[in-house]
NUKEDREN-547069 format. One line per 5 residues: number of its first residue (from 1); their letters; for each residue x, y, z of C-alpha. Coordinates in Angstrom, 2 decimals. Each point is the difference from the previous one (the first is absolute). Last residue first. Layout:
% NUKEDREN-547069
NUM) A) X/Y/Z ~ ...
//
This chain:
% NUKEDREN-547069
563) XXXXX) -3.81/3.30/29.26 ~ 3.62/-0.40/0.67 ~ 0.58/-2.27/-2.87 ~ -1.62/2.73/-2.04 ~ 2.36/2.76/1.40
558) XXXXX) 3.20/-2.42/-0.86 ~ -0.88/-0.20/-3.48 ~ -1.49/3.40/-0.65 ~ 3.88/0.77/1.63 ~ 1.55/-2.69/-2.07
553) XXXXX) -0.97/0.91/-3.26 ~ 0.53/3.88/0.82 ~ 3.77/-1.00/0.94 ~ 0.83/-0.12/-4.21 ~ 3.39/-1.26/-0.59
548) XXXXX) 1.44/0.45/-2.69 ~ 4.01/-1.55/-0.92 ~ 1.72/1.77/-2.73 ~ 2.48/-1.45/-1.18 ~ 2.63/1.99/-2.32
543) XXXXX) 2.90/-0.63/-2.63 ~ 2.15/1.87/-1.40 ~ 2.26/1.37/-3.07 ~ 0.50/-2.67/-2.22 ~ -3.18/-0.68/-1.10
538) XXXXX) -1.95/2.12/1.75 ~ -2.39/-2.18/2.60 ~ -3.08/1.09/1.87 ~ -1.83/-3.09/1.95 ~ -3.11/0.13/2.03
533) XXXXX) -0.96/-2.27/2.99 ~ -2.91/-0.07/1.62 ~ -2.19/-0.05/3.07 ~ -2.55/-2.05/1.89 ~ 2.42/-1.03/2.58
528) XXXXX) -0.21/-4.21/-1.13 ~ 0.63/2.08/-3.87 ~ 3.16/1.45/1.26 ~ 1.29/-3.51/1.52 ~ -1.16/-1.78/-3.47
523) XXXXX) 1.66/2.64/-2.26 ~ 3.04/-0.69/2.10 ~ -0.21/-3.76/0.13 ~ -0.13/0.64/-4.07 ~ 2.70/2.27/0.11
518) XXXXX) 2.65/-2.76/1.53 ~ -1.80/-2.79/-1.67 ~ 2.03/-0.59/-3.38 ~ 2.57/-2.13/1.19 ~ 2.98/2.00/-0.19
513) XXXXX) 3.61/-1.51/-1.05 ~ 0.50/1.57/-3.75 ~ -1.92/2.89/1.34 ~ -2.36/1.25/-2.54 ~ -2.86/-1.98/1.49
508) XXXXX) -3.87/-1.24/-0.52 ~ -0.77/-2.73/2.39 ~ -3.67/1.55/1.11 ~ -0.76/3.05/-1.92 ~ 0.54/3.26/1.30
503) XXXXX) 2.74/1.67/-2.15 ~ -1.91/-1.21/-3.50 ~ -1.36/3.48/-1.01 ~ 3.06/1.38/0.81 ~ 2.10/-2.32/-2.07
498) XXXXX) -1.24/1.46/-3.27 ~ -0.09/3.60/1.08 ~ 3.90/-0.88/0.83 ~ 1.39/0.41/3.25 ~ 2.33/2.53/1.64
493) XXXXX) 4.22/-0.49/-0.32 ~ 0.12/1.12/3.61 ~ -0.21/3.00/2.30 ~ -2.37/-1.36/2.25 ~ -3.18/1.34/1.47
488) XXXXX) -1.98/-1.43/3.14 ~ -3.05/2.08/0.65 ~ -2.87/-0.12/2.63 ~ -2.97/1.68/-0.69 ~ -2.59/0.70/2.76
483) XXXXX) -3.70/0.70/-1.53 ~ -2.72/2.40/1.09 ~ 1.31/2.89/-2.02 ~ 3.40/-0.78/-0.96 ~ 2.17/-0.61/3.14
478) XXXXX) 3.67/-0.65/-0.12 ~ 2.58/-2.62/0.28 ~ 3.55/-0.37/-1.37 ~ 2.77/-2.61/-0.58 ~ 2.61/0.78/-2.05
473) XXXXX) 2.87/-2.98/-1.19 ~ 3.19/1.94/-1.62 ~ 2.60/-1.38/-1.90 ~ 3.11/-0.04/1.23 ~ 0.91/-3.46/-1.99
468) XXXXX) -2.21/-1.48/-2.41 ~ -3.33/0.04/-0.10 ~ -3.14/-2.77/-0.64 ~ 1.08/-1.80/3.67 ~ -0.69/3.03/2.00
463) XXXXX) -3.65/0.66/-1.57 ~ -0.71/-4.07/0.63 ~ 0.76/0.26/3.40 ~ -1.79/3.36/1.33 ~ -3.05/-1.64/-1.85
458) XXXXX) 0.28/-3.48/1.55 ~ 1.18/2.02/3.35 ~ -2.70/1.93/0.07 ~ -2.90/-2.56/-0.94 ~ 1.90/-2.54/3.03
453) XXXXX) -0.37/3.14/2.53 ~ -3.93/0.99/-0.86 ~ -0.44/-3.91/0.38 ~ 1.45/-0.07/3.69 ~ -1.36/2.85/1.25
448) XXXXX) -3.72/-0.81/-0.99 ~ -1.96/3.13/-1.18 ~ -2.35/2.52/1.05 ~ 1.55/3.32/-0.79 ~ 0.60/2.94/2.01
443) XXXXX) 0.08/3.31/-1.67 ~ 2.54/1.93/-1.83 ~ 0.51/3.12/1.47 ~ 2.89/1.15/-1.96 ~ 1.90/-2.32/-2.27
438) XXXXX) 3.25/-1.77/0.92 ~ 2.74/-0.15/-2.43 ~ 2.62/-2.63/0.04 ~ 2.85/-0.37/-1.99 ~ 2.20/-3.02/-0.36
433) XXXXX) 3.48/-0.22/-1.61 ~ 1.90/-2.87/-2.01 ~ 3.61/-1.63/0.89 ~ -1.87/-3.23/-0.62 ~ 0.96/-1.40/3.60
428) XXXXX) -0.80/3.38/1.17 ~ -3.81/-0.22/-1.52 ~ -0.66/-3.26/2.03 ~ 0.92/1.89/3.02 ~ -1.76/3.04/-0.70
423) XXXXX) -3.08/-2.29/-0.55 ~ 0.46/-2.09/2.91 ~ 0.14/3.76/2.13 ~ -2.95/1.76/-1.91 ~ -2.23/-3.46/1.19
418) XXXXX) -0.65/1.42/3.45 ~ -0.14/3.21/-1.92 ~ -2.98/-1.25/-2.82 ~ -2.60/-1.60/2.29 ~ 0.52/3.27/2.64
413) XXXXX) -0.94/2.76/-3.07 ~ -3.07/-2.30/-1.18 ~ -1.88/0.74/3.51 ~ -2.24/-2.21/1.51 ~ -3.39/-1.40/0.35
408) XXXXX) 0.06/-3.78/0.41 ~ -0.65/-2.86/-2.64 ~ -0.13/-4.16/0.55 ~ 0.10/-1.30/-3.27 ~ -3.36/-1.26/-1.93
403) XXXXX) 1.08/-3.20/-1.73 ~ 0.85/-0.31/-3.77 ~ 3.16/-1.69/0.60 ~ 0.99/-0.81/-3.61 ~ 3.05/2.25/-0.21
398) XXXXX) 1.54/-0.46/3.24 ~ -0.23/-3.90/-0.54 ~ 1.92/0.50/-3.37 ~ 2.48/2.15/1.70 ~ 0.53/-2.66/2.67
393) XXXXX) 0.76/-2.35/-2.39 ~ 2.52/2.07/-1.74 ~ 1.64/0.41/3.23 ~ -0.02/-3.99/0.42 ~ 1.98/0.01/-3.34
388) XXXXX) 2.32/2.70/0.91 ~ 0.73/-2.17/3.43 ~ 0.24/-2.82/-1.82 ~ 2.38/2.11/-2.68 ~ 2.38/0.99/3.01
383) XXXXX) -0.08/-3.59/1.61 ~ 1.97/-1.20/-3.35 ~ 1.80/2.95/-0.01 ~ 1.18/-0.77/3.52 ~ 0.84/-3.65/-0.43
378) XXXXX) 2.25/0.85/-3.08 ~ 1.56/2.49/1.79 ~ 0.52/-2.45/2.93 ~ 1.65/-2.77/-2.03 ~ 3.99/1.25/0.80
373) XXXXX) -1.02/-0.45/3.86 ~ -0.10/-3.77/-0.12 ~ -3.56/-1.56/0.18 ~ -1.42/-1.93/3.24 ~ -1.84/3.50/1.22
368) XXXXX) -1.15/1.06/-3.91 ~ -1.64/-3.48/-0.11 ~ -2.10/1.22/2.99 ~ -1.19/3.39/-1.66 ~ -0.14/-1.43/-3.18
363) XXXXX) -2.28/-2.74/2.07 ~ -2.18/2.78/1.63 ~ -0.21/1.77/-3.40 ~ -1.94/-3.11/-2.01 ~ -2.50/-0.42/3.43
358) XXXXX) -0.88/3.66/-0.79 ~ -0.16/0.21/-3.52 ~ -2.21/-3.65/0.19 ~ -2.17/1.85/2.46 ~ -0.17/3.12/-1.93
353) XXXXX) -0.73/-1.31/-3.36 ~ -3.64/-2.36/1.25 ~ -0.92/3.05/1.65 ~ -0.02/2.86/-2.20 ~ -1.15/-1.82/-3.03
348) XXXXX) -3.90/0.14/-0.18 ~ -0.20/3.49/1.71 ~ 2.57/1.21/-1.96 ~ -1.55/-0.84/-3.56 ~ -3.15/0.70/1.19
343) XXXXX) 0.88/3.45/1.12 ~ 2.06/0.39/-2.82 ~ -2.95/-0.48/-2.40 ~ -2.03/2.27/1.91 ~ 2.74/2.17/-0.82
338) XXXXX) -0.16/0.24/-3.58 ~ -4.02/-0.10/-0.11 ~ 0.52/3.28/1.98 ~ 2.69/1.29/-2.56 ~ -2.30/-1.19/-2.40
333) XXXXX) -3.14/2.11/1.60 ~ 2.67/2.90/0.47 ~ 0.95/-0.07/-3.83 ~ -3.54/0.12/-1.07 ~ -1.04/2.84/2.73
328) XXXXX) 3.01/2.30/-1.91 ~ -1.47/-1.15/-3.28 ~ -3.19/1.49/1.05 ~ 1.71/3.14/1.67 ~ 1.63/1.12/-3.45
323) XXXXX) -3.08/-1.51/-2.20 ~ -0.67/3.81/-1.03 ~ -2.32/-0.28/-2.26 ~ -0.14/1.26/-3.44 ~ -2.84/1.82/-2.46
318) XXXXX) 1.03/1.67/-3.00 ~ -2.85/1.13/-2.52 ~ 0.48/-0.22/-3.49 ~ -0.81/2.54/-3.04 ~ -3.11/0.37/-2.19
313) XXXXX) 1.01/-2.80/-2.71 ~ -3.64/-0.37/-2.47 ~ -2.10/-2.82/0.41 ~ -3.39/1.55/-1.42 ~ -0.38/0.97/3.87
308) XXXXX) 2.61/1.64/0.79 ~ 3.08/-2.10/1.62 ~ 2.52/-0.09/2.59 ~ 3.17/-2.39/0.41 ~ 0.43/-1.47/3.09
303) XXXXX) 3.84/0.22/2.20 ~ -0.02/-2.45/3.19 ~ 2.92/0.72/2.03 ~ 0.99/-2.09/3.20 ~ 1.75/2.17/2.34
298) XXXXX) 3.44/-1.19/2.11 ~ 1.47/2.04/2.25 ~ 2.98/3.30/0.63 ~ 2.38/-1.71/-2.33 ~ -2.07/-1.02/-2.39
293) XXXXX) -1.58/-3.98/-0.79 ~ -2.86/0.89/-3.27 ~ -2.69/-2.53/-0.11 ~ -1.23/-0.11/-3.36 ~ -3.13/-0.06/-1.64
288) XXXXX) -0.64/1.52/-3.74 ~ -3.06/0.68/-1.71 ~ -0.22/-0.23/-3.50 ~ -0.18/3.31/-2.89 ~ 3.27/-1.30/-1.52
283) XXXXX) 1.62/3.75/0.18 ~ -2.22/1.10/2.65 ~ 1.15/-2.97/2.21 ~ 3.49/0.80/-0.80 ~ 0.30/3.47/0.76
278) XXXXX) -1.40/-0.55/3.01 ~ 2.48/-2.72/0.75 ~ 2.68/2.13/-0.55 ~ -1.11/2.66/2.06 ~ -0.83/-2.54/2.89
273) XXXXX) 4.05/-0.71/-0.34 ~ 0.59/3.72/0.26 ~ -1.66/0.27/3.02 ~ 2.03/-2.69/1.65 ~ 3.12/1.53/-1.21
268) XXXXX) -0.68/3.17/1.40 ~ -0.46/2.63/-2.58 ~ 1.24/3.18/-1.66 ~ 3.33/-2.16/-1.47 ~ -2.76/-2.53/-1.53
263) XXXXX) -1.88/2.29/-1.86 ~ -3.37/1.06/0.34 ~ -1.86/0.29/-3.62 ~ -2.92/-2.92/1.57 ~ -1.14/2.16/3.23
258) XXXXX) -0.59/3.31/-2.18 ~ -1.74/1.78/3.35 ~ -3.61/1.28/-1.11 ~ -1.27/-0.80/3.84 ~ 3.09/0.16/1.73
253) XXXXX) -0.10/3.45/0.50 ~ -3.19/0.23/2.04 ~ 0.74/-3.24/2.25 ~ 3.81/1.92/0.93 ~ 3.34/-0.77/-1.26
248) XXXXX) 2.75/1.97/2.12 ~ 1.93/-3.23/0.72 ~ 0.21/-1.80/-3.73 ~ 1.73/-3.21/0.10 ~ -1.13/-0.97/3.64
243) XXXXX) -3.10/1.86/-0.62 ~ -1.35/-2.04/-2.76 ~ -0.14/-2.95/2.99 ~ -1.84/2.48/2.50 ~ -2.44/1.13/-3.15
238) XXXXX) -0.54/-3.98/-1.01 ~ -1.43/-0.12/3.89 ~ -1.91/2.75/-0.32 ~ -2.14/-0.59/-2.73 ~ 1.03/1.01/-3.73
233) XXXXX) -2.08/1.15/-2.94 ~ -0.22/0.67/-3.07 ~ 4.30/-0.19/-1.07 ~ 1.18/0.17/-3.39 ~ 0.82/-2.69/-1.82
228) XXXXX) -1.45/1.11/-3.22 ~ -2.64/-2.33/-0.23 ~ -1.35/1.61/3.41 ~ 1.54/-1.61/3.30 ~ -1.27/-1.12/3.03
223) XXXXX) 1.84/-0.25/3.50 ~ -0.69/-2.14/2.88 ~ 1.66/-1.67/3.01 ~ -2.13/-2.13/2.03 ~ -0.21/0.93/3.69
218) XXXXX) -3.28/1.61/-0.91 ~ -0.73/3.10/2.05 ~ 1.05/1.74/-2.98 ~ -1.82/-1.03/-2.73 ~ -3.48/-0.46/2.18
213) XXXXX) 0.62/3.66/0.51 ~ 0.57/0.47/-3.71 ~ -3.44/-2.34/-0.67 ~ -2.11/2.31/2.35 ~ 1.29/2.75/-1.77
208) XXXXX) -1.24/-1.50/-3.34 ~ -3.19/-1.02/1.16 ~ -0.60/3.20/1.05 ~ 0.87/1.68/-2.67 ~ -1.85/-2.29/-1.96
203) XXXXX) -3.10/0.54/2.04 ~ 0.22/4.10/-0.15 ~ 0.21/-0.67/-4.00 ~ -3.07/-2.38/0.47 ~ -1.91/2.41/1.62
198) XXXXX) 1.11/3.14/-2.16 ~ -1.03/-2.47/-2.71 ~ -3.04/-1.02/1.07 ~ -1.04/4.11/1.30 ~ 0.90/1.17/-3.80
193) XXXXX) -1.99/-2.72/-1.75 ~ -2.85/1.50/2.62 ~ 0.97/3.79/-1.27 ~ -0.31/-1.19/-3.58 ~ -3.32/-2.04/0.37
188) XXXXX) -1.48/3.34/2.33 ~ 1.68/2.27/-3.29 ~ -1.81/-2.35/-2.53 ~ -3.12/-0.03/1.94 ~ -0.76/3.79/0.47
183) XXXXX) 0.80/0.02/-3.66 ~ -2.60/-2.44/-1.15 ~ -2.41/1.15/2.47 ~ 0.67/3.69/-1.23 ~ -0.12/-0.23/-3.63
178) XXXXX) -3.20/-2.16/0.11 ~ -1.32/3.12/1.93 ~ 0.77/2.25/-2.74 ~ -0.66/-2.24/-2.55 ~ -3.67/-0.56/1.28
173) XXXXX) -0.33/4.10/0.20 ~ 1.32/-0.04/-3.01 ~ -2.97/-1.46/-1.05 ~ -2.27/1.53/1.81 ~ 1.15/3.40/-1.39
168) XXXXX) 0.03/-1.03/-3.48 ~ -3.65/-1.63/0.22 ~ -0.93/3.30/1.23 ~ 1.29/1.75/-2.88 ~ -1.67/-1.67/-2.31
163) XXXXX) -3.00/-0.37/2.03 ~ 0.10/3.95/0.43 ~ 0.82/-0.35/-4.41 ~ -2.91/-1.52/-1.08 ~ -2.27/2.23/2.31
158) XXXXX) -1.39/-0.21/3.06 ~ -2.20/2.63/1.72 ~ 1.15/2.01/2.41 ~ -1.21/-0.62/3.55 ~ -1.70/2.30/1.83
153) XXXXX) -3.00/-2.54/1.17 ~ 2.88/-2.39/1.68 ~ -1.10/-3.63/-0.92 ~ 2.17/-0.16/-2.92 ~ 2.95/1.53/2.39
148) XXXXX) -0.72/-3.14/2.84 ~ -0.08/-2.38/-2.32 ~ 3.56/1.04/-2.24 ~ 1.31/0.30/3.63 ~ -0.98/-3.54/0.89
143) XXXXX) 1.14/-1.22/-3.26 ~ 3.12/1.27/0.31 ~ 0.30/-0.73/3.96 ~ -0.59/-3.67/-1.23 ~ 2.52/-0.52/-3.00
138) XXXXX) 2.43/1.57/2.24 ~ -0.78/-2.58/2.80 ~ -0.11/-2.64/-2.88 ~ 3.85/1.33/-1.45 ~ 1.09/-0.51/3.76
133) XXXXX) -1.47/-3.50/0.73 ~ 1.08/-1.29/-3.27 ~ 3.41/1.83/0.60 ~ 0.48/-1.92/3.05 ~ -1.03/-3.39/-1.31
128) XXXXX) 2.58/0.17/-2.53 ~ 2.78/0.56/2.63 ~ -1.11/-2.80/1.87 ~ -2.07/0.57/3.31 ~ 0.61/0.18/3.79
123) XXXXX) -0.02/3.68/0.26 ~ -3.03/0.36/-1.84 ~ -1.89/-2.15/2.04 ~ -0.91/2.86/2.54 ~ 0.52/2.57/-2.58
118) XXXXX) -3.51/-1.29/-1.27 ~ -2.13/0.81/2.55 ~ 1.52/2.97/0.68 ~ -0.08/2.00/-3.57 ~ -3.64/-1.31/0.19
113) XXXXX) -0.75/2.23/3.07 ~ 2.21/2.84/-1.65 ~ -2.39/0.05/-3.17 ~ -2.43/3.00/1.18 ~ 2.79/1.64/1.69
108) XXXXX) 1.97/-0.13/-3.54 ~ 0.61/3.83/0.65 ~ -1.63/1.19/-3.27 ~ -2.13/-2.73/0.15 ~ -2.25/0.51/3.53
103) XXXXX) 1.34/3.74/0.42 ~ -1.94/0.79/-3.75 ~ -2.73/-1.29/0.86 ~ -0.40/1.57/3.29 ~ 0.63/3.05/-1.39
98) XXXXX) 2.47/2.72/0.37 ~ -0.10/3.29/-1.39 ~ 4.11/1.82/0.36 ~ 1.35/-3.26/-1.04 ~ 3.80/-0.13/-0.03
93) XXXXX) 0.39/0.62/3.78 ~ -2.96/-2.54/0.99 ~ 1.20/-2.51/-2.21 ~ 3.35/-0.09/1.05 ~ -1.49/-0.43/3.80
88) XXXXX) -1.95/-3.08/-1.12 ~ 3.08/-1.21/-1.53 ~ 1.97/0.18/2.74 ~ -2.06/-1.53/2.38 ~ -0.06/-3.02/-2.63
83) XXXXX) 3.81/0.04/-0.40 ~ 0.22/-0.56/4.16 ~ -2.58/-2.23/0.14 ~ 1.90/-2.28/-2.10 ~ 1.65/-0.67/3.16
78) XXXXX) -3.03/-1.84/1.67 ~ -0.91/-1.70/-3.46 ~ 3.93/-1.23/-1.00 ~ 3.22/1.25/-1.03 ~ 0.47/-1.51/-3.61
73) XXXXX) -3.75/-0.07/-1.04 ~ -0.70/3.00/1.49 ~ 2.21/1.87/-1.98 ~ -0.84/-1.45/-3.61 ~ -3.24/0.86/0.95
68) XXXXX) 0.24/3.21/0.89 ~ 2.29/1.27/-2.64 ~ -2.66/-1.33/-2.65 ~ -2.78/1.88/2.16 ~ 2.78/3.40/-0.60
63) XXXXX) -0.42/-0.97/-3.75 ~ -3.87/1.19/0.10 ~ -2.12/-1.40/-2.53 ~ -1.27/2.23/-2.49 ~ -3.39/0.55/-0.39
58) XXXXX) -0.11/3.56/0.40 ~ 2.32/0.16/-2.98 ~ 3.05/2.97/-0.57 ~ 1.89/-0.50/3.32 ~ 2.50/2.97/0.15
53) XXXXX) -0.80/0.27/3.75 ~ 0.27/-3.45/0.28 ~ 4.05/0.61/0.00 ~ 0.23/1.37/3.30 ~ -2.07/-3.24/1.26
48) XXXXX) 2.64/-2.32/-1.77 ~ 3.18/1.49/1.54 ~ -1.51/-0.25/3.68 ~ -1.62/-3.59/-0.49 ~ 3.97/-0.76/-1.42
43) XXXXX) 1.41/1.67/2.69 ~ -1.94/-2.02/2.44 ~ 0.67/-3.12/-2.34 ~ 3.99/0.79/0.81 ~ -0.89/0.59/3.53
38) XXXXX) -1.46/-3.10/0.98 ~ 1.88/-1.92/-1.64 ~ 3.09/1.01/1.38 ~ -1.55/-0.25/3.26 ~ -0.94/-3.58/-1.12
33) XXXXX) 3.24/-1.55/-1.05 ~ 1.78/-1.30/3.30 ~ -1.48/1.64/3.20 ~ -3.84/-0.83/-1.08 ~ 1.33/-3.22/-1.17
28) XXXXX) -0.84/-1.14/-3.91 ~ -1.57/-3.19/-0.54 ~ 1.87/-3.13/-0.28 ~ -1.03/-1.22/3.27 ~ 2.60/3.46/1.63
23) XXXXX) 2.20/1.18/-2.94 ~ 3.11/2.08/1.23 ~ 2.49/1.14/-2.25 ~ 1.19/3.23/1.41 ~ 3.19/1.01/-1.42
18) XXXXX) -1.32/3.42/-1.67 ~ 1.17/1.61/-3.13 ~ -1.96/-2.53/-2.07 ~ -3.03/0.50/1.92 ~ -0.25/3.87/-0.46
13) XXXXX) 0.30/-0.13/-3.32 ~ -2.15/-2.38/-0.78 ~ -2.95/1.04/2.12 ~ 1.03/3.72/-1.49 ~ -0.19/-1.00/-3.76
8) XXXXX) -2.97/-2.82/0.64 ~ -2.25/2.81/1.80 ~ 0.23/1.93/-2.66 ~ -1.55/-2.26/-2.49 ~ -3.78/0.93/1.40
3) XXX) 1.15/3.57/-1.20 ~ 1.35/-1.09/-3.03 ~ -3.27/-1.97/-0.97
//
C-alpha cells in the first residue's frame, strides 16, 4: 500500500513546487501533469516490484497492477504504455523463471486492454465514478490472478489464513488505489482553484491599470480617500493641482499622503477650501457640490462619501472640473449677444440721429454768424458735444460692422511708426514718454491698415490716460512660436480681478466721460484678424495688452483661396 502511495508523495511534491497549471478538456495535458505522472507511478511500479520479493502468498495480487491502473487512467492508453513496458521489464529482473502466467497478472498485461476501455470515459467522470471504475479494475486483476494461481498445478493449497491474508492484500490494494484517485484529484482541484485565481488576480490587475490610465487621460480631476483621509489614488490632473502646493510630489508619494491634517499655511487657498469641504462631507457622510471661483480658474467640486457594503464610511472620492474655459465661452457668447444688440441698436438709429444732428449744427453754425462775438464759446461747446455725439455714433457703427475688411500682407513694425509720431505727440501734451521695442524677424501679417491703427491708438490711449505725469507708455512686439505679440504696457493704477473680467463688455467704463466701446471695437478689430487680446494687470504697479496674432490662419487661408 506504501509503495502504490509513493507516487502521491512525489506527484505532490513535485506539483506544488511547480507553476504549471495547465488542464487541457479537464483531463490532464501531456506537458502539464502527465510527465509527473508518469514518473511518480514509474517509481511506484519500481518500489513495488523490489518489495514482491518478500511476497509471502502466491495468490497475492500484485500492487505494481494497482500502480498501473491508477497511471493509465490519468495519462491515457498510448502513454500508459510507458508503465506497462516497464512492468514487463520489472518482472523479468525480479523473476529469474518466468511464465506466461505469471507475465499476464504480474504485469497487469492480461488486464491492460480493459484498463483502456475504461480510461477513455474515465476522464470525463465524477469523482465517485472514478473510484468505482478503479476499485472494479482491482477487484478484476484480483480475481484474475486468484484464477490464474488455482489453475497453476504448483499451487499451494489454501488455507484459512492464505484467504486471510489475501483478502488483506486486496483490500488494501482497493485503499491504495482509492488513496490515489482521491488525492490525484484534490491536488488537480487545488492547482485548477489556483489557475482561477491567478486568472482573476492577472484580470484585476488589469482592470485596475486600465482604470488608472482611464484616471488620467480623464480631464476630470480625481482623488480618493480612505476613512482616514488619506489619499488612494490621484490622476494626473489632481497631481498638477497638488503640485502647486507641494512641487516635488510625485504619483508614488502621494498615494498614503494625509490630505485632510494639511494646514492652511502649507496650502494654497483653493486647496485648502477643498480640505474643508472634505472634512465636511466625511463628517455628515453627504455629498457636497460647489463651484469654487480661484485665482488661476474656476472648478466645480463634487465631494461623495464611500461606503462598504453593510453601509459602513470607507472614505470619499474628489472629483472637480475645471469649468475655467467653459465660463470663459459663457462670457464670450454674452459678450456676442452684447453686441448683436448694438448692432441693432445702431443700425436702427444711426440715420434718423444724424440727419437731425446735422441739419441742428448747420443752423448753430448760421446763428453763430448773426450772434455777437461774446456768444461764441457757448456756440462752440455746443458744436463740441455734436461732434462728441456723432463720434459716439460712429463708434457704435464701428462696433457692429460685422463685414469682411479688405486685408493685405504687411509688416506690424510700419503700422505702428507712421502712428509713433501722433503718439509722441499726444504723449508730450501729457508730459508722458513712449518706448518702442521692435522684435526680430517678425513676419508679415495680413491685416487692414486702417483697423490695426484705430486698435493701437484705443490701447496706446487708454494706457496714457490711466497715469499721471512722466509715466511711461511701452510698446513692444515679438515672436512666440508661430504667433506675433504686440504689447502696450502702462505704468498705471492696474485693474481689479473684478473689473478685468468685465473690460470687454459693450458700455462698461471707469472713465467718468467714456462710453464703454473703446475695448469692445478693439476686441471686435482683433477678433475680424482672427486673433486676441490678453490682459495682465498688477494693481498698482502695471498694466499690459497683449495683442496675438496668429499669420498661420491667414496663410491656410490665403493658400485655399488660391486653390
Amino acid at each position: 500500500m506504501l509503495s502504490v502511495g509513493s507516487a502521491i508523495f512525489f506527484f505532490m511534491g513535485v506539483i506544488e513546487r511547480s507553476g504549471y497549471d495547465s488542464l487541457h478538456n479537464g483531463r490532464l495535458a501531456w506537458r502539464g501533469y502527465s510527465p509527473v505522472i508518469v514518473v511518480s507511478f514509474a517509481i511506484s511500479i519500481m518500489i513495488c516490484w523490489f518489495f514482491s520479493m518478500y511476497s509471502a502468498s502466491p495468490y497475492a495480487l500484485h500492487m505494481g497492477v494497482v500502480s498501473l491502473i491508477v497511471g493509465v487512467m490519468y495519462i491515457g492508453p498510448l502513454r500508459g504504455i510507458v508503465l506497462l513496458g516497464l512492468g514487463i521489464a520489472m518482472y523479468f529482473i525480479f523473476n529469474n523463471h518466468w511464465s506466461w502466467n505469471g507475465l499476464l497478472i504480474d504485469t497487469g498485461l492480461l488486464l491492460f486492454p480493459f484498463i483502456c476501455l475504461i480510461s477513455l470515459r474515465f476522464r470525463i467522470a465524477t469523482l465517485k465514478v472514478k473510484r468505482s471504475f478503479v476499485a472494479s479494475l482491482i477487484l478484476l486483476s484480483a480475481v484474475l490472478s486468484m484464477i490464474i494461481s488455482l489453475l497453476n498445478q504448483n499451487a499451494v493449497p489454501m488455507s484459512t489464513e492464505l484467504w486471510i491474508m489475501v483478502v488483506m492484500i486486496v483490500l488494501a490494494a482497493l485503499a491504495a488505489g482509492d488513496y490515489c484517485v482521491q488525492a490525484i484529484e484534490r491536488i488537480i482541484e487545488k492547482k485548477e482553484i489556483d489557475r482561477q485565481m491567478l486568472r482573476l488576480s492577472n484580470k484585476f490587475i488589469t482592470e485596475a491599470e486600465k482604470l488608472r490610465q482611464i484616471m488620467n487621460v480623464s480631464p476630470m480631476i480625481i482623488t480618493s480617500l480612505d476613512e482616514h483621509g488619506r489619499i488612494t489614488s490621484i490622476n494626473a490632473s489632481a497631481l498638477q493641482l497638488m503640485k502647486r502646493s507641494f512641487p516635488d510630489m510625485t504619483a508614488e508619494s502621494a498615494i498614503g499622503f494625509h490630505f485632510t491634517g494639511l494646514q492652511k499655511e502649507d496650502i494654497t487657498p483653493g486647496l485648502h477650501e477643498v480640505v474643508t469641504l472634505t472634512k465636511a462631507a466625511q463628517a455628515g457622510q453627504e455629498t457636497i457640490n460647489k463651484l469654487l471661483r480661484l485665482g488661476y480658474g474656476s472648478f466645480y467640486v463634487n465631494i461623495v462619501p464611500l461606503r462598504t457594503f453593510s453601509e459602513e464610511p470607507s472614505g470619499v472620492v474628489i472629483l472637480s472640473q475645471d469649468t475655467t474655459e467653459l465660463e470663459r465661452l459663457r462670457n464670450e457668447l454674452d459678450h456676442v449677444e452684447q453686441l448683436s444688440l448694438v448692432g441693432k441698436m445702431a443700425a436702427s438709429i444711426t440715420h434718423e440721429i444724424r440727419n437731425p444732428m446735422a441739419v441742428v449744427r448747420g443752423f448753430l453754425q448760421l446763428m453763430q454768424e448773426k450772434s455777437p462775438p461774446s456768444l461764441d464759446h457757448y456756440y462752440v461747446i455746443v458744436m463740441d458735444e455734436l461732434d462728441r455725439a456723432n463720434s459716439i455714433i460712429n463708434d457704435f457703427l464701428s462696433l457692429a460692422q460685422n463685414r469682411v475688411v479688405e486685408k493685405q500682407w504687411i509688416h506690424l513694425h510700419s503700422i505702428i511708426e507712421e502712428l509713433l509720431p501722433l503718439l509722441w505727440a499726444d504723449a508730450n501734451l501729457r508730459g508722458q514718454s513712449i518706448v518702442f521695442v521692435p522684435g526680430k524677424d517678425l513676419p508679415e501679417l495680413n491685416l487692414n491698415s486702417k483697423e490695426i491703427k484705430q486698435l493701437i491708438l484705443n490701447l496706446a490711449r487708454n494706457g496714457m490716460e490711466s497715469m499721471d505725469d512722466k509715466g511711461e507708455l511701452k510698446i513692444e512686439t515679438y515672436c512666440h512660436g508661430n504667433e506675433v505679440t504686440m504689447s502696450i504696457q502702462d505704468i498705471g493704477p492696474g485693474i481689479s480681478p473684478d473689473k478685468l473680467e468685465k473690460l470687454f463688455e459693450p458700455f462698461y467704463t471707469t472713465k467718468s466721460k467714456g462710453t464703454g466701446l473703446g475695448l469692445s471695437l478693439c476686441l471686435s478689430i482683433v477678433e475680424r484678424h482672427h486673433g486676441r487680446i490678453q490682459v495682465e494687470s498688477e494693481e498698482g504697479v502695471k498694466t499690459t495688452f497683449n495683442v496675438i496674432f496668429d499669420p498661420s490662419h491667414d496663410q491656410v487661408n490665403s493658400t485655399e483661396n488660391k486653390d
